[in-house]
VOTOR-944357 format. One record per atom (N, C-alpha, C): x, y, z. Coordinates in pm, whole numbers, padded with zeros to 5 digits, always signed. Each point is the difference from the previous one (the first is absolute). Example, Ala and Ser with C-alpha at 12.3 -4.5 7.8 and 13.67 -1.06 7.14 Angstrom:
BEGIN
+01319-00569+00780 -00089+00119+00000 +00090+00120+00000 -00035+00105-00072 +00082+00119+00006 -00077+00109+00073 
END
This chain:
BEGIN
+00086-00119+00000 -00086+00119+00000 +00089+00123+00000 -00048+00084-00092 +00101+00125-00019 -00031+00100+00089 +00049+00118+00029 -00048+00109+00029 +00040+00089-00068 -00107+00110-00035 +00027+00110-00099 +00040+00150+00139 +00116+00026-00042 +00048+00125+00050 -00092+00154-00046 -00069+00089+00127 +00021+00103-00106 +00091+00061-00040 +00021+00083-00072 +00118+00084-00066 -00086+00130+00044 +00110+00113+00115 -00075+00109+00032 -00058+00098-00096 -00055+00113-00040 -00058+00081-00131 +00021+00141+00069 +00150+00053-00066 -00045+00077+00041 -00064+00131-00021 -00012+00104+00064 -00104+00102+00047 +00034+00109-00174 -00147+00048-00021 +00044+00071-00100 -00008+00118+00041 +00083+00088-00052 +00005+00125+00070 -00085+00082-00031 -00024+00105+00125 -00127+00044+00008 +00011+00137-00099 -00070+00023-00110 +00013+00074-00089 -00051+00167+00107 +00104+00077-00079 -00040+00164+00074 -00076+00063-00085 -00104+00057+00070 -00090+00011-00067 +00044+00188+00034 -00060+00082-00129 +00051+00109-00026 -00111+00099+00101 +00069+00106-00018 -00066+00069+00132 -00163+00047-00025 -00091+00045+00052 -00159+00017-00064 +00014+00074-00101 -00053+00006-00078 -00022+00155-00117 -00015+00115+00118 -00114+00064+00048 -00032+00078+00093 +00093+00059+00064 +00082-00063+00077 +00151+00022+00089 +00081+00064-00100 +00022-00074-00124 +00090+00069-00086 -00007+00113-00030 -00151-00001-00040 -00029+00131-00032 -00018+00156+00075 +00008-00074+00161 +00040+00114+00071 +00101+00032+00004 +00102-00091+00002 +00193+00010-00027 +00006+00121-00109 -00086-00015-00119 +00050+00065-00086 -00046+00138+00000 -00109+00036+00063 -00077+00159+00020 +00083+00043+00118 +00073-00067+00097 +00090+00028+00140 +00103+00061-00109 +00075-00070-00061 +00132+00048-00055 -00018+00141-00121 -00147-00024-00041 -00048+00120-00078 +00002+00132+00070 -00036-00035+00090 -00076+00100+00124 +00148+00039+00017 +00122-00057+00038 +00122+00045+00049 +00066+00073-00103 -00017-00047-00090 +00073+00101-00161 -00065+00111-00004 -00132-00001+00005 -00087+00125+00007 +00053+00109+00075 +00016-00113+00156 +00053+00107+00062 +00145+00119+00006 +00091-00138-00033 +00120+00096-00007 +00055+00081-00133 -00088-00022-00082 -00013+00074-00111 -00086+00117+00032 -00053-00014+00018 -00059+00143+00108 +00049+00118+00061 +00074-00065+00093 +00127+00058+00097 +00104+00027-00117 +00012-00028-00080 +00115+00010-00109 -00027+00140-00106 -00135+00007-00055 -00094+00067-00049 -00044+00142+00067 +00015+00023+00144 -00069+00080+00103 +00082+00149-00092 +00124+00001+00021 +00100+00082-00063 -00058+00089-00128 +00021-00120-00104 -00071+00091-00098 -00148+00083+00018 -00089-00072+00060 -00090+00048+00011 -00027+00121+00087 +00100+00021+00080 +00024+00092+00127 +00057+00097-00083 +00099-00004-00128 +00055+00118-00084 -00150+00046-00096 -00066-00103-00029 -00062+00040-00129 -00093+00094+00083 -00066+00024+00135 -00127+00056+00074 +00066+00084+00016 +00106+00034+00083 +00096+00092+00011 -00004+00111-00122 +00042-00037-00049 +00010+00054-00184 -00098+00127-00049 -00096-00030+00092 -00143+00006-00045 -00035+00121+00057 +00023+00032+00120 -00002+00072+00150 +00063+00114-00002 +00010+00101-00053 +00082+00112-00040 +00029+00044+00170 -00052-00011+00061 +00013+00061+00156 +00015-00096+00105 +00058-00151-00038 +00033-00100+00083 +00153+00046+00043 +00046-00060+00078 +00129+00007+00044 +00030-00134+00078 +00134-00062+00049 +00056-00052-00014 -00058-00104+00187 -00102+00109+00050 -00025-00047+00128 -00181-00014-00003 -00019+00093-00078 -00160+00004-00037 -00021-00042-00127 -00022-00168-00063 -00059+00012-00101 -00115-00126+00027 -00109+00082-00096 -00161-00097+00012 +00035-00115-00083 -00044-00095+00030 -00022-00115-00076 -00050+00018-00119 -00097+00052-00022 -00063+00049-00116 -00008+00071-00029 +00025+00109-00129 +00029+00112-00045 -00188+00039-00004 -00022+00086+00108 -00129+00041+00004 -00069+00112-00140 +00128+00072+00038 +00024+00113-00146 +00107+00070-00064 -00024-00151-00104 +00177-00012-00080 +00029+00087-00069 +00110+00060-00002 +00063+00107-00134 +00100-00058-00072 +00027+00096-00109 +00159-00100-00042 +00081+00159+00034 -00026+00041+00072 +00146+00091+00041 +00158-00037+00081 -00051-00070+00006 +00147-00156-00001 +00052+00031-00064 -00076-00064-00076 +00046-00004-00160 +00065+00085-00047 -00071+00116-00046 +00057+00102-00023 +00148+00066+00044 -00033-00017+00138 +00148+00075+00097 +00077-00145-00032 +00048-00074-00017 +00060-00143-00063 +00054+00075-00103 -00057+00009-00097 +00057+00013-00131 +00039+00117-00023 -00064+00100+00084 +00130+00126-00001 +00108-00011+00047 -00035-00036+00166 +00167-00056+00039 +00130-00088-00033 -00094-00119+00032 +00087-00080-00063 -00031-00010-00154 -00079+00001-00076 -00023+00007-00143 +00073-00121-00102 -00018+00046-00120 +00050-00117-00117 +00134+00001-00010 +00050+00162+00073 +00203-00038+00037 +00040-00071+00057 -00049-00045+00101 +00073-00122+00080 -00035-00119-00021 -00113-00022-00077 -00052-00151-00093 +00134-00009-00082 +00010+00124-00155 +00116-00005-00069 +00151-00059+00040 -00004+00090+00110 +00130-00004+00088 +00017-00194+00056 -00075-00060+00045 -00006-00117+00097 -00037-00093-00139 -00083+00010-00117 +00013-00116-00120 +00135+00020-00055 +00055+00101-00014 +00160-00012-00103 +00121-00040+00113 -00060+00017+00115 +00116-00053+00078 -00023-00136+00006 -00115-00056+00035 -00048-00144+00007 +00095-00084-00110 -00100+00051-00100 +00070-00050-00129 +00114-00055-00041 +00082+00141+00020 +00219-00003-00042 -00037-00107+00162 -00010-00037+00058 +00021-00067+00138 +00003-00151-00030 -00163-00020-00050 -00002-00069-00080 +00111-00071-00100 +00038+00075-00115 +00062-00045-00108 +00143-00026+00038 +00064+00104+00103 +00138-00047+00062 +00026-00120+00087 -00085-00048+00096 -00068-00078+00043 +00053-00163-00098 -00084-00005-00107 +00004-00108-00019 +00126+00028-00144 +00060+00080-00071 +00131+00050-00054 +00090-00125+00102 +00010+00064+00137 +00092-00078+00085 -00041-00120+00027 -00123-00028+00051 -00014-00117+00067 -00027-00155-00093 -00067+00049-00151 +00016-00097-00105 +00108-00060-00006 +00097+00045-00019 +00141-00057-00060 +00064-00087+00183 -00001+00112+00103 +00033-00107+00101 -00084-00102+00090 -00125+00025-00078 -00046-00147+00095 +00020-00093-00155 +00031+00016-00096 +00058-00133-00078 +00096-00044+00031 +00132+00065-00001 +00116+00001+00034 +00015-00123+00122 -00106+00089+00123 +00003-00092+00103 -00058-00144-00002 -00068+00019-00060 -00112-00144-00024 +00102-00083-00082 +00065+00016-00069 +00086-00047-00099 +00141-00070+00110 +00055+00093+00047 +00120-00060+00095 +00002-00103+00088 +00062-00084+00015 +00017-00111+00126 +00123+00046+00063 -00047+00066+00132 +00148+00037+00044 -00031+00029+00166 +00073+00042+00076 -00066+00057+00133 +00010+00134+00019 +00074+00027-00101 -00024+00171-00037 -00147+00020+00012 -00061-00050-00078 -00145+00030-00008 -00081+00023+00141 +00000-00088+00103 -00045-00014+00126 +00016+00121+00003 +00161+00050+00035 +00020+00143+00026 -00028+00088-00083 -00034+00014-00098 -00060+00108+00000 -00179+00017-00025 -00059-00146+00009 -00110+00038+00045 -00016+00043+00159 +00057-00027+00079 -00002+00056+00154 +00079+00114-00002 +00064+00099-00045 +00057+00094-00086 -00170+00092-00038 -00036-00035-00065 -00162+00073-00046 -00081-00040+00085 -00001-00125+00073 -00132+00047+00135 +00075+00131+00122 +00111+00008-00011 +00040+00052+00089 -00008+00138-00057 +00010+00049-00122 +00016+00127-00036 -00201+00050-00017 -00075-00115+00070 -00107+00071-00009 -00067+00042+00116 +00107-00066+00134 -00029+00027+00092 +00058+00164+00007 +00070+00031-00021 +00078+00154-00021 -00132+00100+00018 -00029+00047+00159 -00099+00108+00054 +00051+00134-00103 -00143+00023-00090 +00022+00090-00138 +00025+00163+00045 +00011-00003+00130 +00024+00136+00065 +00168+00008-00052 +00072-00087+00049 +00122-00043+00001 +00031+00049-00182 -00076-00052-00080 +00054-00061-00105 -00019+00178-00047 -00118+00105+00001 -00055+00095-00038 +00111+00084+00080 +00059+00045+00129 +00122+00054-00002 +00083-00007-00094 +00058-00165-00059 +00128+00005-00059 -00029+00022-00112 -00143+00042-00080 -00047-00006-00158 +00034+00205+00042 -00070+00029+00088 +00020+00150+00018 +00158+00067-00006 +00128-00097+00053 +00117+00058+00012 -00020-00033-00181 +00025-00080-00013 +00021-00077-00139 -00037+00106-00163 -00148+00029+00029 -00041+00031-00078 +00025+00141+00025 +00045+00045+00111 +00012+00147-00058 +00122+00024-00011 +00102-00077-00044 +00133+00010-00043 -00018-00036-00127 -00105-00111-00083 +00022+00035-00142 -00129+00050-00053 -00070+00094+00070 -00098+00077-00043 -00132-00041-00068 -00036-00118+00079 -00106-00055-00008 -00120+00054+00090 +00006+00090+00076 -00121+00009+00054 -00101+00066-00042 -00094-00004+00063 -00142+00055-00124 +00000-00051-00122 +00033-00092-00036 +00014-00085-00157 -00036-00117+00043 -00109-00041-00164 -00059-00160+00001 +00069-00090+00033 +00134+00022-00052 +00093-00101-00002 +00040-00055+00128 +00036+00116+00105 +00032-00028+00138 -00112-00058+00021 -00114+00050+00029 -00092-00122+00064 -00051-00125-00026 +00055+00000-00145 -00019-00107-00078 +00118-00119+00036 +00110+00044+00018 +00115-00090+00063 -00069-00033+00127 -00006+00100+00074 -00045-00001+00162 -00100-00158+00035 -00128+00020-00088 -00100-00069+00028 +00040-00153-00100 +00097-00010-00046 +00047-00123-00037 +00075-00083+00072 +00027+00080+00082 +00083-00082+00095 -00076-00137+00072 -00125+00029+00037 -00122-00078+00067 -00015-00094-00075 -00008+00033-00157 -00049-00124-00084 +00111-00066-00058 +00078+00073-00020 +00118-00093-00046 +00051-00178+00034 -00007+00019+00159 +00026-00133+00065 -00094-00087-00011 -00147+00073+00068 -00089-00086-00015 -00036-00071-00166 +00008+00062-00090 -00013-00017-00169 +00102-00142+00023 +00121+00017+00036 +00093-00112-00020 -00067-00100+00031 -00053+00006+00148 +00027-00141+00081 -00135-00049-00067 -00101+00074-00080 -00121-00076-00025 +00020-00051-00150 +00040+00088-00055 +00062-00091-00154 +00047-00104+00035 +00165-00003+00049 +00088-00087+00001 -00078-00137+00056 -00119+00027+00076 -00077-00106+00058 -00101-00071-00142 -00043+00056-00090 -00064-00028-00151 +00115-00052+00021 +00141+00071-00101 +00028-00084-00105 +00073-00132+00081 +00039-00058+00103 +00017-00074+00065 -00078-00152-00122 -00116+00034+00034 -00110-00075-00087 +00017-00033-00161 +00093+00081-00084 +00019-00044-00111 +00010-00094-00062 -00036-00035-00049 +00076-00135-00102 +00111+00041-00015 +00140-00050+00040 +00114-00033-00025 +00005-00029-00186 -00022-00083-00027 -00013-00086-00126 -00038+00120-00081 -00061+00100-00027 -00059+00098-00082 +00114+00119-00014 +00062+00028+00123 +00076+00073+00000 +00142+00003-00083 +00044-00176+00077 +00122-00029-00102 +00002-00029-00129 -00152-00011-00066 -00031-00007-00105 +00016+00109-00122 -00024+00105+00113 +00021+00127-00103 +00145+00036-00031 +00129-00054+00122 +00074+00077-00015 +00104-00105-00135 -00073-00134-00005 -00002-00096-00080 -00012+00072-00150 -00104+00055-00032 -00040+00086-00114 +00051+00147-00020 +00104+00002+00116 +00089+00129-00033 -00050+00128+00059 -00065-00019+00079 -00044+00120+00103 +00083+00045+00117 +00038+00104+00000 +00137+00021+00118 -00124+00075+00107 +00082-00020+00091 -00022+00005+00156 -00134+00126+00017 -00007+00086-00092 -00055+00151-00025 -00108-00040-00065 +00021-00078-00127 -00123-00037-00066 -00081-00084+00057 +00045-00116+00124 -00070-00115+00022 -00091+00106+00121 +00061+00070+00047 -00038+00070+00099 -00199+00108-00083 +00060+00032-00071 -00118+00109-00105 -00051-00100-00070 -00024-00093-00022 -00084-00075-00123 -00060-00119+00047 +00059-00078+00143 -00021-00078+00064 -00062+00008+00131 +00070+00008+00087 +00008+00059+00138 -00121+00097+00043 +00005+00071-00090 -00111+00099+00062 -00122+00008-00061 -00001-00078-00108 -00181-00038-00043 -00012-00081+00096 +00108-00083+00047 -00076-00159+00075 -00031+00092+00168 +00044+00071+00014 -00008+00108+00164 -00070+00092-00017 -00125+00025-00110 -00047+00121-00020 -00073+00024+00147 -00058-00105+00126 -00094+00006+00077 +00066+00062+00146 +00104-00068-00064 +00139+00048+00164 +00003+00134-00033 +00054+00055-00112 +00061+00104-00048 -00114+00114+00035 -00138-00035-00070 -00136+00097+00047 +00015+00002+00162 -00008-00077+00079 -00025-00038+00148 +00152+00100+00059 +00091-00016-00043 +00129+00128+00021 -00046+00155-00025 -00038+00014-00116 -00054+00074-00083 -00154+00115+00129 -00055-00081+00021 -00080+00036+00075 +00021+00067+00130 +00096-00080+00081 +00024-00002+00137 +00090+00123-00029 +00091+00029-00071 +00064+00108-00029 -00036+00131+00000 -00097-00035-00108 -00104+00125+00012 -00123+00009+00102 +00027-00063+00087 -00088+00000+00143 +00090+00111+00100 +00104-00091+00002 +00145+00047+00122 -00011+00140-00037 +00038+00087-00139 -00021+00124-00048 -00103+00074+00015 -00100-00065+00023 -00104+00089-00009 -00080+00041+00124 +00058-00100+00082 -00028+00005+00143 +00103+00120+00096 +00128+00046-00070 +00113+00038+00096 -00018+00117+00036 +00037+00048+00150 -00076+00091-00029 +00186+00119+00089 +00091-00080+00052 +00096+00000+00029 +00080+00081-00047 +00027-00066-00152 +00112+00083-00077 -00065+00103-00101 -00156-00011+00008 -00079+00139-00062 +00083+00128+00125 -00025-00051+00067 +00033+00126+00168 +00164+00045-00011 +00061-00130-00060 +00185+00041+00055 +00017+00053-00117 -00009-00034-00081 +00066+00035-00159 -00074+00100-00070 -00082+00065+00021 -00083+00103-00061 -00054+00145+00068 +00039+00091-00056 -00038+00098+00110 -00063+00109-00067 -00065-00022-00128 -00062+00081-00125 -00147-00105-00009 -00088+00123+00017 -00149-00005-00041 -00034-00102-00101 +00018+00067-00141 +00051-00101-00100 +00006-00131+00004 +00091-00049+00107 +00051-00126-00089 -00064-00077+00140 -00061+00022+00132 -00032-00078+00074 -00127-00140-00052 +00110-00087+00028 -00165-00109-00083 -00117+00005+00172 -00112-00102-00076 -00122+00057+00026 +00024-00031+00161 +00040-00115+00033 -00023-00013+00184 +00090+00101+00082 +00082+00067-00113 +00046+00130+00123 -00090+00099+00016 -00085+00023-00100 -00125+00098+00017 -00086-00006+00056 -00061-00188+00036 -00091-00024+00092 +00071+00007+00129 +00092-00056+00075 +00000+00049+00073 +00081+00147+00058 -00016+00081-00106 +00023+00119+00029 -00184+00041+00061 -00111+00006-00127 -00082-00007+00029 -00105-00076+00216 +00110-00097-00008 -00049-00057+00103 +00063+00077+00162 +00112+00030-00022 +00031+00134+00073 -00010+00103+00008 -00095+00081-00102 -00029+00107-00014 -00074+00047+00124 -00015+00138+00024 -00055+00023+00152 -00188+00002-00043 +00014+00016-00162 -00116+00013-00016 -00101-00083-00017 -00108+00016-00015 -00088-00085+00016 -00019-00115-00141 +00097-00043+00025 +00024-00109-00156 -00023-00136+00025 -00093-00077+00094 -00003-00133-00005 -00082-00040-00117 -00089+00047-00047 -00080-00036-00110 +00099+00024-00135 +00061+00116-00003 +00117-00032-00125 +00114-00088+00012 +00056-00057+00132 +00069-00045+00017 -00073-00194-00055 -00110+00014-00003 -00031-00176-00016 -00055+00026-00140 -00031+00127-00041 -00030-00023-00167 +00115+00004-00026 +00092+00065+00003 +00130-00036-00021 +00067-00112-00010 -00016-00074+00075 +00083-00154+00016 -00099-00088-00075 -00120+00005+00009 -00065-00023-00137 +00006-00029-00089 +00050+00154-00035 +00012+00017-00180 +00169-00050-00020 +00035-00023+00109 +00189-00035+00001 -00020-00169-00024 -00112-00065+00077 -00023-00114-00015 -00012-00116-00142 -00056+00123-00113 -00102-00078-00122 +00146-00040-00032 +00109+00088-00066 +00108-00052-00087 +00019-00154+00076 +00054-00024+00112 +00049-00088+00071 -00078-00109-00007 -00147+00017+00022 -00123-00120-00029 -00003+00005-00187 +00006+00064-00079 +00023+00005-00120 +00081-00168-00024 +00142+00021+00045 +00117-00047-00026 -00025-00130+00029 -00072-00050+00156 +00009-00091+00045 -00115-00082-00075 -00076+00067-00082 -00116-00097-00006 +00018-00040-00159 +00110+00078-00059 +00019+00004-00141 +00056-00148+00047 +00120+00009+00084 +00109-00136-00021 -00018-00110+00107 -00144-00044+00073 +00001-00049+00105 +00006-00104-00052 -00081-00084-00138 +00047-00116-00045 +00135-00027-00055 +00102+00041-00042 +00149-00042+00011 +00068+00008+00172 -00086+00131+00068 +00077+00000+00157 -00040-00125+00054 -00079-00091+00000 -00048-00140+00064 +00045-00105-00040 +00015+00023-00168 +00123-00099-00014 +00137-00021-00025 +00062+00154+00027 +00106-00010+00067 +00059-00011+00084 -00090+00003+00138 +00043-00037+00146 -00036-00132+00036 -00111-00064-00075 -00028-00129-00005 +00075-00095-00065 +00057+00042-00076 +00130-00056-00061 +00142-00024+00060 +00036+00129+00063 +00086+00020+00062 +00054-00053+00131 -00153-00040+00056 +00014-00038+00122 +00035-00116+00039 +00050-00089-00090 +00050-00135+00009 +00152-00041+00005 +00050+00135-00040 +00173-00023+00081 +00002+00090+00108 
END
């Protein structure tokens, strides 16, 4: 007579079952509700300039939430004061800021991206370090500087001045693109007789057009924001770009808070202009970048 063994069975595992619909769907109006919010708090600003704006007789301790009875004499005192001279003045400086900017920083974040060496280390910690450089510091030595070769009150001086900011940063975010190259494409060209200059202009920088915009941008951010070497390097009506006028305006004894926020305002559009022209290459050049 036999006996049959059982053979144990075992346990099947207990399947997880996904969380209710309902629950989820509060997860997702909670996290809505939180974006809402700090976008809000983020938002308060502008909206606090634009009411402001509005208020010809607000000031800087008394202003209504709501412009009960709006004028545009803001406005007005804006564009006399500070006016379309210091727009002029703050786009052509932007600009040359701009174009010197990436003049320099094109050629050495290839250079760098290109080298295997430990030179390189150093002198990328070399450019984080020259951006730590407190611009008080840096706007003294542009002031001895520039008024020994007679740069002051000229585009040019402030145009050097405010490159200084983008210069480094331009490097370290290119050199982070072309990192990413195809190797193989590059030596290909120089294969077909392209020297170091050409592979650089015909290659290199169609394939970096997104880095190069994303430099391009931040450059003309750093410039357009400064408000430092408008103050050290300029001491003529004329040539002050626009944020030395606002806050000239904002110190004024007079009653200028309402021109002082149409002001920053109308200082605002170029800058939102810029950013919204190039925000699809700026996303995928830092999204790109961000992987070395």
């Amino acid at each position: 007579m036999t006996t049959l063994q059982s053979t144990p069975v075992a346990a099947a595992p207990i399947a997880q079952t996904a969380p209710p619909e309902p629950r989820r769907r509060r997860r997702g109006w909670g996290w809505t509700l939180v974006t809402v919010i700090v976008l809000a708090v983020y938002l308060f600003p502008v909206y606090w300039m634009v009411s402001a704006s509005f208020q010809p007789s607000a000031n800087s301790a008394d202003t209504a939430w709501f412009p009960t009875s709006p004028g545009l004499g803001g406005y007005e005192t804006a564009l006399d004061d500070a006016g379309l001279g210091g727009l002029r003045v703050s786009v052509l400086v932007s600009l040359g800021s701009v174009l010197v900017t990436l003049v320099v920083a094109v050629p050495a974040a290839y250079a760098l991206s290109r080298l295997r060496s430990r030179a390189v280390s150093l002198a990328l910690i070399l450019l984080l370090l020259a951006q730590m450089v407190p611009s008080v510091v840096l706007a003294t030595s542009f002031y001895a500087m520039f008024n020994s070769w007679g740069l002051l009150n000229t585009f040019l001086g402030l145009i050097l001045a405010n490159s200084t900011a983008g210069v480094p940063f331009a490097i370290i975010v290119m050199r982070a693109f072309m990192l990413r190259l195809d190797t193989e494409v590059i030596e290909a060209s120089t294969v077909d007789g392209l020297g170091p200059i050409g592979t650089l202009w015909r290659i290199v920088i169609p394939l970096s057009r997104n880095a190069i915009v994303t430099a391009g941008v931040f450059a003309f951010l750093f410039s357009w924001g400064d408000l430092l070497f408008g103050l050290t390097l300029v001491n003529r009506n004329e040539m002050y770009p626009v944020s030395v006028l606002i806050y000239a305006l904002s110190s004024s004894n007079l009653n200028t808070w309402a021109a002082t926020m149409a002001a920053s305002l109308i200082a605002s559009v170029p800058a939102l202009v810029v950013i919204l022209a190039a925000q699809r290459h700026v996303k995928a050049g830092l999204s790109a970048g961000a992987g070395r």
